[in-house]
C-alpha positions as CSV (number, residue, x, y, z in Angstrom):
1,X,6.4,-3.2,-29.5
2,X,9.7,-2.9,-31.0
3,X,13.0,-3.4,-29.4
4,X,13.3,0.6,-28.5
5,X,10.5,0.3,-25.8
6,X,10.2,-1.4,-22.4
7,X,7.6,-1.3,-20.1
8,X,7.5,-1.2,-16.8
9,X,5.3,-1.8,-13.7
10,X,4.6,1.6,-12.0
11,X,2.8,1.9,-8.6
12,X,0.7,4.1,-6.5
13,X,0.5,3.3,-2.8
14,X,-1.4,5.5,-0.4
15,X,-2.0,4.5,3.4
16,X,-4.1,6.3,5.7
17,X,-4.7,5.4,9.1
18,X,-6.7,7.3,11.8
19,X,-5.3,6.1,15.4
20,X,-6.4,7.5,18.7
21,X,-4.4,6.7,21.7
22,X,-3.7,7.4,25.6
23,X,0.1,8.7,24.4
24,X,2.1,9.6,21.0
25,X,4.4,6.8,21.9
26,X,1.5,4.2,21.7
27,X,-0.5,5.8,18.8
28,X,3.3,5.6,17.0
29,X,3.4,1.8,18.2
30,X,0.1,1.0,16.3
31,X,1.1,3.0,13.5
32,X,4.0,0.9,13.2
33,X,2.5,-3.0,13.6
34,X,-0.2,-2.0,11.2
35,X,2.9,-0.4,8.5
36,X,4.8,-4.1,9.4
37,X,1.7,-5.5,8.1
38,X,0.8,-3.7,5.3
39,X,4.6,-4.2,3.9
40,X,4.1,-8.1,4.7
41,X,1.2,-8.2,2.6
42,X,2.1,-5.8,-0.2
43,X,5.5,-8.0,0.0
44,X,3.1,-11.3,-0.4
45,X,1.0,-10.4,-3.2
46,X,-2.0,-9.6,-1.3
47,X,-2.9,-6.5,-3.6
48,X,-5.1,-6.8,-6.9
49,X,-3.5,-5.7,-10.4
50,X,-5.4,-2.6,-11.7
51,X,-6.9,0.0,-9.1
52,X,-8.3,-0.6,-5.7
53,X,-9.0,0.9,-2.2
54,X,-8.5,-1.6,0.4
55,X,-9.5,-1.5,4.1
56,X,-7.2,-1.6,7.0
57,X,-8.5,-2.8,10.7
58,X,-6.6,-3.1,13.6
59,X,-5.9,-6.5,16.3
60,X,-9.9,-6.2,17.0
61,X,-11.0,-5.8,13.7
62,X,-12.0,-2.2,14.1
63,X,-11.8,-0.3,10.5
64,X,-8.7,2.4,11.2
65,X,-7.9,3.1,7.8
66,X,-7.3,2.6,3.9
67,X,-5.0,1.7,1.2
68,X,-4.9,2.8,-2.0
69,X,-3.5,0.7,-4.4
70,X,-2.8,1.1,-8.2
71,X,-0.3,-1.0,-10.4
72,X,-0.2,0.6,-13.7
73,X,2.5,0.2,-16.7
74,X,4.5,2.6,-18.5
75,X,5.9,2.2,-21.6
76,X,9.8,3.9,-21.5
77,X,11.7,4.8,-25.1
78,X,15.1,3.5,-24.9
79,X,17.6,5.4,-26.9
């Protein structure tokens, strides 16, 4: 690659969570601990290079969702 190129990391993340609750204002509570969470693992590493769908559970383990992650690189022409 010559010196009129650079590349750079480009990525896809989807979250989808399904939540049921007594009240909004809980249901918006979970939401929000499981978002925390997400971000403290995106923010570790945690997610694979390439393509992936990952499952999210909640405190119990209960399957409430999924992530959809995909790191992919552009190339960018520089003038």
């Amino acid at each position: 690659m010559n010196d009129n190129h650079d590349v750079v990391t480009a990525l896809r993340f989807d979250v989808e969570l399904s939540l049921t609750g007594p009240i909004p204002a809980l249901v918006n509570k979970k939401a929000a601990a499981l978002l925390r969470m997400i971000a403290d693992r995106l923010e570790d590493g945690d997610f694979e290079e390439g393509s992936e769908f990952v499952d999210v559970n909640d405190e119990n383990g209960k399957s409430v969702g999924e992530i959809y992650v995909d790191y992919g690189h552009l190339v960018t022409h520089s003038a």
